[in-house]
C-alpha positions, 0 to 999 in steps of 0.5 A: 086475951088472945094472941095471934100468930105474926103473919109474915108478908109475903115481902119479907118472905122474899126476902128471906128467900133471897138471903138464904140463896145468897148463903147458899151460894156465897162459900161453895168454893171454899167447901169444894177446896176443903174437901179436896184437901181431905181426900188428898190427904186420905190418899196420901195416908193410904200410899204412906201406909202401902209404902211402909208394907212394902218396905217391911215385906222387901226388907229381908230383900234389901238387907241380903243387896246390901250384904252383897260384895264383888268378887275378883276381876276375872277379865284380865289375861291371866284368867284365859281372857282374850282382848284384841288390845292386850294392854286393856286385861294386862292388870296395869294401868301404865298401858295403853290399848289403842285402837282407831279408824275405822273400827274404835272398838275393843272386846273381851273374849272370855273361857267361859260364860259368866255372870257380869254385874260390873263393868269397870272402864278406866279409860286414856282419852275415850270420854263417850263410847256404848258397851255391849254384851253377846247374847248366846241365845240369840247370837247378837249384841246386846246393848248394856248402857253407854256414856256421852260426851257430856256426862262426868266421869269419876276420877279415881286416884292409883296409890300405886301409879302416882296419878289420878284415872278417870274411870267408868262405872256400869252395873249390868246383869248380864251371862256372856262370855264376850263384852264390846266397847265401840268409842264414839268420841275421845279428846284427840276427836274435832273439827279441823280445816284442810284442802285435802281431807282424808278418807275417814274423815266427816266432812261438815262444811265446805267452802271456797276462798281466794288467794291473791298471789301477786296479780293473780287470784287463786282459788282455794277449795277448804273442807271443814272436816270432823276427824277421829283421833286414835282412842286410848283405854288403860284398863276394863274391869269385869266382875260379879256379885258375890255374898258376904259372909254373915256377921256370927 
């Protein structure tokens, strides 16, 4: 007996057709999002594994940041550093330097140029000010960070005066010999209204009303006004790194 091969038809044939396209077609989205994740997860691989080169080749980096300390306060007066308000560099936090408009500003005159990695602020009622330092080279100010009005301050508590004293912190690199500190806004500075603004003050708004003063009306010219209060710091604090000794 002879068998023949089975002939599909040409029908079938289509079918068939259509059923492999329908496949084909049916799951390319799943395989691109598969192979989306396995490339994201190689490259993450790569980045985890270039971080941890860097981490071991820094080390000895870290540990010698780590092993650092700071020196000596050399800003205050008996160092030979000039302030324009006394009190700021006298080494006491019951004193006040005070300054006000026109020109909020306090500086710091030092002997000599120095390396400067720390500038303390303790500070009376100046919550925002921008601190500077002089370039020599270029013989100009150089801005070395500043606060806002709205940024926290720590406070910090003095066992020897009894009290709690906010306090600014600022890391600086720089080698100067004078620091600025120019008060933007203080907690005697807002808003007030009067008739007769003075010269200093910022007017804001400006607006007319009437008085009735018996059968007359009388008119009445306010001025809302910004005005700067006198600012108030304790104490600023200049220091640089120094190494520790290592452990024997």
């Amino acid at each position: 007996m002879i068998f023949y091969p089975k002939i599909e038809s040409l029908q079938s044939r289509k079918n068939t057709d259509k059923k492999i396209q329908s496949s084909s077609i049916q799951y390319p989205e799943s395989s691109i999002k598969h192979l989306i994740s396995s490339i994201l997860h190689l490259i993450s691989c790569i980045l985890y594994l270039f971080t941890l080169i860097l981490l071991s080749g820094c080390s000895s980096k870290f540990s010698s940041m780590f092993s650092e300390s700071w020196g000596v306060n050399f800003a205050l007066a008996s160092n030979g550093v000039k302030a324009t308000s006394p009190e700021i560099n006298d080494g006491k936090m019951d004193t006040w330097g005070v300054t006000q408009m026109p020109k909020r500003e306090y500086t710091l005159v030092l002997p000599e140029v120095r390396n400067i990695n720390r500038v303390l602020i303790y500070s009376g009622n100046v919550i925002a000010y921008e601190l500077f330092c002089w370039d020599n080279k270029e013989n100009k100010w150089i801005s070395a960070g500043g606060i806002g009005p709205n940024a926290g301050r720590k406070k910090v508590y003095s066992d020897k005066y009894k009290m709690t004293i906010p306090r600014f912190d600022h890391r600086v690199n720089f080698k100067t010999d004078k620091i600025k500190l120019i008060v933007d806004r203080t907690q005697k500075d807002g808003v007030m209204t009067t008739r007769t603004p003075a010269k200093n003050d910022k007017i804001i708004n400006q607006r007319t009303e009437y008085i009735q003063m018996g059968r007359d009306r009388v008119r009445v010219d306010l001025y809302d006004v910004f005005t700067f209060g006198v600012a108030t710091i304790r104490e600023i604090e200049v220091y640089s790194h120094v190494q520790k000794p290592k452990a024997k």
